[in-house]
C-alpha positions in Angstrom: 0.0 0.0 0.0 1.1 3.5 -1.1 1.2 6.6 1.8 1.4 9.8 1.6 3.5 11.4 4.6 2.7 15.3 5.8 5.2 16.6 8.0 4.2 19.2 10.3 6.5 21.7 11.5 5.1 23.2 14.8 6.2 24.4 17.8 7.0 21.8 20.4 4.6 23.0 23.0 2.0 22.7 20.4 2.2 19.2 19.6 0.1 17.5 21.5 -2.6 19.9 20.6 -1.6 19.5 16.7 -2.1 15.6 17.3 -5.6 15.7 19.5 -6.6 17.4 16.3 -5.1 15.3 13.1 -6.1 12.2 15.3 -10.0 13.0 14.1 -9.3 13.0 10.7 -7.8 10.1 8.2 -4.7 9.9 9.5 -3.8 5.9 10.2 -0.2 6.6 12.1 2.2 9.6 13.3 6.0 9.5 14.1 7.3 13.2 16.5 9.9 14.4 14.9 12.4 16.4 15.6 10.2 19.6 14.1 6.8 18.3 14.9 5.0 15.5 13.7 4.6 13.6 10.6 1.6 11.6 9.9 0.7 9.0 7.4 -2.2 8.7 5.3 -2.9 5.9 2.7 -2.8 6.7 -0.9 -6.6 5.8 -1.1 -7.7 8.1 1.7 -5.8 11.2 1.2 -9.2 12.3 -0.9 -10.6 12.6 2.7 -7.8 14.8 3.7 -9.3 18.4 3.1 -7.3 21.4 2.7 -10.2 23.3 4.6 -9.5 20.9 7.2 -6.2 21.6 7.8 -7.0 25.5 7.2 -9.2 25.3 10.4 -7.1 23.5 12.2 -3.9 26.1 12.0 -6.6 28.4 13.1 -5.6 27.3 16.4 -2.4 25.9 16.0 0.2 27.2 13.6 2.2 24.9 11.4 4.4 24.4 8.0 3.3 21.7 5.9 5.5 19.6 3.6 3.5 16.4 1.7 5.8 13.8 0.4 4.3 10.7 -1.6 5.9 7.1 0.0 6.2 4.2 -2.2 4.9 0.6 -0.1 8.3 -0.7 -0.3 9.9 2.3 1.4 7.6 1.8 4.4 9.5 -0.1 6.8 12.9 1.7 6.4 10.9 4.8 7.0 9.7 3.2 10.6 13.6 2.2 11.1 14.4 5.4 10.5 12.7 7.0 13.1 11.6 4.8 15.6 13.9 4.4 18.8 14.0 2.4 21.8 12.3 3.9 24.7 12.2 3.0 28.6 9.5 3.5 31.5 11.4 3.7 34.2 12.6 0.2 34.9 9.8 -1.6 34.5 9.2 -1.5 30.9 11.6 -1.5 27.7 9.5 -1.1 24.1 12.3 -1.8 21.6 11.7 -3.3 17.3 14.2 -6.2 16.5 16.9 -4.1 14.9 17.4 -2.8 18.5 20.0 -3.8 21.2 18.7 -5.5 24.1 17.9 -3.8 27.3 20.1 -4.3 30.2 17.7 -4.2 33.3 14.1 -4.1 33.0 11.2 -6.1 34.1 9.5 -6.8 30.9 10.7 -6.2 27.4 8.5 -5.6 24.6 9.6 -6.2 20.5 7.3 -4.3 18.7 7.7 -3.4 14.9 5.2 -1.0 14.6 4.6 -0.8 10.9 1.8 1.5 10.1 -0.1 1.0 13.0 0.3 3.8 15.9 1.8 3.0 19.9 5.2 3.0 21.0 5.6 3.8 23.8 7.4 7.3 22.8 4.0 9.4 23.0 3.2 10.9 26.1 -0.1 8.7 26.4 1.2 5.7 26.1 4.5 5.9 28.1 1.8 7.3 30.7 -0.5 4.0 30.7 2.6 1.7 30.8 3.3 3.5 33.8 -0.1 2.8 35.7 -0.3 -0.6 34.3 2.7 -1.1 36.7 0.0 -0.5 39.7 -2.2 -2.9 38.7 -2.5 -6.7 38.9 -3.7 -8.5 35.9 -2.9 -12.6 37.5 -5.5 -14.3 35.9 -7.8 -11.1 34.8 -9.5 -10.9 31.7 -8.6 -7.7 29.6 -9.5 -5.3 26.8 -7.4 -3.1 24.8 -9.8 -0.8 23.5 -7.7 0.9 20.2 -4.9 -1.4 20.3 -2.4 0.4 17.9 0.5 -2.0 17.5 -0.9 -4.5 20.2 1.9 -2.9 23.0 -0.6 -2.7 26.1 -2.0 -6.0 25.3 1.1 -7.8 25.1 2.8 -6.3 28.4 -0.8 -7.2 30.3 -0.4 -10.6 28.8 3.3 -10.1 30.5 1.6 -9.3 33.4 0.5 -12.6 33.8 -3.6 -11.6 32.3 -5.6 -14.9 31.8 -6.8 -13.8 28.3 -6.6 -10.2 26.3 -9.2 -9.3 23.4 -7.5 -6.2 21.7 -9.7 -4.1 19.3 -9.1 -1.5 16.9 -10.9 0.3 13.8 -7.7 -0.1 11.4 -6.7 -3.0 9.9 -3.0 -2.3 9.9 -3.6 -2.4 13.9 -5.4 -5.6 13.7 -2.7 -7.5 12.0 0.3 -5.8 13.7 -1.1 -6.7 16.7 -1.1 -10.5 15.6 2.4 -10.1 14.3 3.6 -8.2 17.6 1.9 -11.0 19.9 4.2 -13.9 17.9 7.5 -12.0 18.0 6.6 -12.1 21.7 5.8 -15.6 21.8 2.4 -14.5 23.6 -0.5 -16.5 22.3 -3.6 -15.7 24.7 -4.7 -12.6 23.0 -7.4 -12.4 20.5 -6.8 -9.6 17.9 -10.2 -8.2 16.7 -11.2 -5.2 13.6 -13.6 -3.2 14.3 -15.4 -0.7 16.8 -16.2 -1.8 20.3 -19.7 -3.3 18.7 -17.3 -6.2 17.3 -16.5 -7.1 20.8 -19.0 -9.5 21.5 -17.5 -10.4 25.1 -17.8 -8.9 28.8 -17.1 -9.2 32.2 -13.8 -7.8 31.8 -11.2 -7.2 35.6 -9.8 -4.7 33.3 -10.0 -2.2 30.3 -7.1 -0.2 28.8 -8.2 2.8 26.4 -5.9 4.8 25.2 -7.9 6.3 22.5 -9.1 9.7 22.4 -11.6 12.4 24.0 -14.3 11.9 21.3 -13.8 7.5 21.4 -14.1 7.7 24.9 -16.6 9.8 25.8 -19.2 7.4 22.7 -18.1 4.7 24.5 -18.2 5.1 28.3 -22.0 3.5 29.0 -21.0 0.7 26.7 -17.6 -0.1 28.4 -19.4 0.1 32.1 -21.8 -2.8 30.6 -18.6 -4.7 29.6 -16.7 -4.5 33.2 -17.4 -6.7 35.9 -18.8 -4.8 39.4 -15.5 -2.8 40.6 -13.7 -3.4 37.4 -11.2 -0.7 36.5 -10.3 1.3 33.2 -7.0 3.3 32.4 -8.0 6.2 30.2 -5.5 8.2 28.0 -5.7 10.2 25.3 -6.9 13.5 26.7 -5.6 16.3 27.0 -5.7 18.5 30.2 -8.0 21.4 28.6 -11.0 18.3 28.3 -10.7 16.9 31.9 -13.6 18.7 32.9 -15.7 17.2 30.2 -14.3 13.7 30.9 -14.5 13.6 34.9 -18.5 15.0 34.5 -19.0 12.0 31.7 -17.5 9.6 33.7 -19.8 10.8 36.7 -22.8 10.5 34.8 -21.9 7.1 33.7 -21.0 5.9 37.2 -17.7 5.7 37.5 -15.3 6.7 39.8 -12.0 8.4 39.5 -9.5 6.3 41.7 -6.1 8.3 40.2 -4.6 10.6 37.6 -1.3 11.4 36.3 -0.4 13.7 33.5 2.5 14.2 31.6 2.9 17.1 29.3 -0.6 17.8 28.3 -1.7 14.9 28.3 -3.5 12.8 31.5 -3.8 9.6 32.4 -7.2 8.3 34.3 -7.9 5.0 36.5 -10.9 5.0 37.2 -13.7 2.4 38.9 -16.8 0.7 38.1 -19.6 1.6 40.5 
């Protein structure tokens, strides 16, 4: 499959901003950079890429765009090229195959991430990696709700989970996920395409989302349905400006927020079942 890549130049307190707003359009991955952010868009869906969306958008935050057309066969040296190992604290390493091993960590994730989005490098991921650390998975059952390249549901599997569905809309998340489950020699999670409707199951100890404001907020009554009584979610993916909206949602949908971190302008939520 052909891509096309625009790279955003933007100011690096802007990022996460830039991001909250490319992620609702038909962008499949994005790679920070050392000027802002590139982001990938297959060759069949840049059609949905409007100019007048991107106009509106540097309405609020103001960026350079350069649009380069990548061949398939480029693709994975593109990922070499800028993907690098990345450590949460010393509890997690997230390195792809062409990387050294890590000296002293807990668990140590391969993940070639390919076109699908989740790293570890982006603020809300390295941020639920770091809660997941608090939690005990022995023998729960577990969702990753937008599963990316299958990262949370492999370290819960790590983490000694009985079973893992993982979900995502994008296909190239669906079968990275597969992919990234074997080069981990983990074989208890089920990789699913689709919205959460495709996720027939429930009675879940545990939900990871790491999705974003708009996902979340569709989802929340449908997600309490699919936890068991107490069951606990991590929630990423929103920035600091929308916690108001999310902790009122959340309260209307009974749950309760147990913690929150934040890193950047991002936060991180674990919050309860009532």
């Amino acid at each position: 499959m052909n891509y096309y890549k625009y790279s955003f130049s933007v100011d690096a307190s802007q990022r996460e901003i830039l991001l909250a707003f490319l992620g609702e359009l038909a962008f499949e991955s994005f790679v920070e950079t050392d000027l802002g952010l590139d982001a990938f868009v297959p060759e069949k869906e840049d059609v949905n890429i409007e100019s007048t969306q991107l106009q509106h958008i540097e309405q609020f935050v103001p960026f350079q765009l350069e649009k380069v057309f990548i061949p398939y066969q480029n693709w994975n040296a593109v990922w070499e090229s800028n993907f690098q190992a990345i450590q949460v604290d010393n509890f997690c390493g997230i390195r792809a195959d062409f990387h050294p091993p890590f000296e002293q960590v807990e668990h140590e994730l391969l993940i070639n991430p390919k076109m699908a989005f989740g790293t570890g490098h982006h603020e809300t991921t390295f941020m639920m990696i770091q809660m997941m650390q608090e939690l005990d998975f022995k023998n729960k059952k577990v969702l990753d709700y937008g599963c990316g390249t299958g990262i949370l549901a492999i370290l819960a599997s790590m983490l000694q989970a009985k079973h893992i569905d993982a979900v995502d809309i994008e296909e190239p998340s669906y079968h990275n996920t597969i992919e990234n489950a074997e080069l981990n020699q983990v074989s208890n999670i089920t990789s699913l395409l689709g919205t959460i409707e495709a996720i027939e199951d429930s009675d879940y100890d545990i939900i990871l989302a790491n999705i974003n404001r708009h996902v979340i907020l569709d989802s929340l009554e449908i997600l309490h349905q699919k936890l068991i009584p107490n069951g606990v979610i991590l929630f990423s993916g929103i920035l600091k400006k929308d916690e108001s909206i999310l902790l009122d949602a959340l309260k209307e949908n009974s749950f309760k927020l147990l913690y929150q971190i934040q890193k950047g302008n991002w936060l991180c939520l674990k919050v309860r079942a009532k």
